[in-house]
C-alpha positions in Angstrom: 1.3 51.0 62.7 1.2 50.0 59.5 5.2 49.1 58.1 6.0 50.0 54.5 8.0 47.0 53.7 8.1 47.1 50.0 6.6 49.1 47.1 3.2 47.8 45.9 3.8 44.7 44.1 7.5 44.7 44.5 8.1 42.6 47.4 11.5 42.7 49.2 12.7 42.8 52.9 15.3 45.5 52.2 13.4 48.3 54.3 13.6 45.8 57.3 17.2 45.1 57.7 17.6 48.0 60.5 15.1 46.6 62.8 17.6 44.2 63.9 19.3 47.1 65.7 16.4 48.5 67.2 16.4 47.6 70.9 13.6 48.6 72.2 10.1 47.0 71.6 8.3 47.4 68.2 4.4 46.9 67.6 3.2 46.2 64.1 -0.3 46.1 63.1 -0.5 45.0 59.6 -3.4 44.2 57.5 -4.1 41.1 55.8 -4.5 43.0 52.3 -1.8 45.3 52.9 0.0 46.2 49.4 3.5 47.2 51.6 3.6 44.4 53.5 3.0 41.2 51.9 2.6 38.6 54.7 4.9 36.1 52.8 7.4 38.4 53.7 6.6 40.4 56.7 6.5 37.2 58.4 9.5 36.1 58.4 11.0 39.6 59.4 8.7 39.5 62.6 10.1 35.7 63.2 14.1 37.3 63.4 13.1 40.0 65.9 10.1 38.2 67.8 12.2 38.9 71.0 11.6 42.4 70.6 8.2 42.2 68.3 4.6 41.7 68.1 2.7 41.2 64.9 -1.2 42.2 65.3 -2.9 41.2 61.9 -5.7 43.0 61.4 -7.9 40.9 59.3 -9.4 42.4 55.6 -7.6 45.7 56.7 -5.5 47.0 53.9 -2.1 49.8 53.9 -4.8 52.4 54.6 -7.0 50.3 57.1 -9.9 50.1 54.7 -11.7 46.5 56.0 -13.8 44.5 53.1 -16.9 44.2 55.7 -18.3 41.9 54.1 -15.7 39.1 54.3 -14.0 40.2 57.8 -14.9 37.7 60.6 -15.1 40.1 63.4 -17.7 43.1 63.9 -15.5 44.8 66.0 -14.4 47.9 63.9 -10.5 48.1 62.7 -9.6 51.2 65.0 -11.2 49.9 67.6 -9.1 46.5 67.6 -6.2 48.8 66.8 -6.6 51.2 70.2 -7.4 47.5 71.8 -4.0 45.8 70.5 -2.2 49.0 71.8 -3.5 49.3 74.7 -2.7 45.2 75.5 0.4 45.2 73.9 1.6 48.5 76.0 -0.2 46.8 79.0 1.7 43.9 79.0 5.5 45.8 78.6 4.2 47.5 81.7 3.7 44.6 83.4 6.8 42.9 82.6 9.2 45.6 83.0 10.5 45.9 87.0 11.4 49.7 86.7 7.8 50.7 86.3 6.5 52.4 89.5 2.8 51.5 90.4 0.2 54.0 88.3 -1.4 56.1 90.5 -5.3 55.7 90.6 -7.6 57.0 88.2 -9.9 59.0 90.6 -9.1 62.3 91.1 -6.4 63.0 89.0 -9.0 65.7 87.3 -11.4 67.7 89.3 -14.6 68.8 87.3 -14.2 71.8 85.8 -15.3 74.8 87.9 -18.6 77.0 87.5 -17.2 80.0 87.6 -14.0 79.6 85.0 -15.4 76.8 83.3 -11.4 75.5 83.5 -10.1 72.2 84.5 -8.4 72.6 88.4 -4.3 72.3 87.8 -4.3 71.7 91.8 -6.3 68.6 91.1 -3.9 67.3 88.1 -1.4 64.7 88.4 1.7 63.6 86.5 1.9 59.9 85.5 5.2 58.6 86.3 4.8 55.5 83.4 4.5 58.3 81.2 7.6 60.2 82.6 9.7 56.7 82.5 11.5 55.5 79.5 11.2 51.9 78.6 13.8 49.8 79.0 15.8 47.8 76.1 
């Protein structure tokens, strides 16, 4: 989520230097206000591990997420592209990664819950092996 690259108004890249030994992949959603992580140098950072990276700005957003409504091009609301930029992001490693079995289908991996205990059914629920299964460097 949001990456605290620097102190407010004290930019520097010195907070960075151990991503290049992170192997596995990294998501950052940065606003375009954000006081941590000016974009002059966050930037350049995301260049050096774009193998392994993916810079989502979120536009207007600041460190905290606050938008300026007003001036933001898009009406969709900042968690909402942020759950969205997940959810395509992690959709896409899935994709691309061979060691992934197949997801098991939505339906009926919950049964209603019944009248009588008012519980959900554990007979009904399923483990999901993507969930089980570490990603891959």
């Amino acid at each position: 989520m949001s990456y605290a690259l620097h102190q407010p108004g004290k930019p520097d890249v010195k907070r960075a230097e151990h991503l290049g030994r992170v192997t596995v992949p990294m998501l950052f959603l940065s606003g375009t206000r954000d006081e941590l992580a000016d974009l002059e140098h966050l930037q350049p950072v995301y260049q050096k591990l774009r193998k392994r990276a993916t810079l989502h700005l979120l536009d207007t957003a600041d460190h905290g997420y606050r938008v300026l409504k007003r001036e933001r091009k898009s009406d969709e609301d900042v968690f909402v592209e942020m759950a969205r930029a997940v959810a395509e992001w992690a959709s896409r490693l899935y994709r691309s990664s061979p060691n992934f079995p197949t997801p098991p289908a939505a339906e009926g991996i919950f049964s209603p819950p019944s009248a009588s205990s008012g519980r959900l059914d554990p007979r009904r629920m399923s483990n999901t092996p993507a969930v089980q299964t570490p990603l891959r460097p």
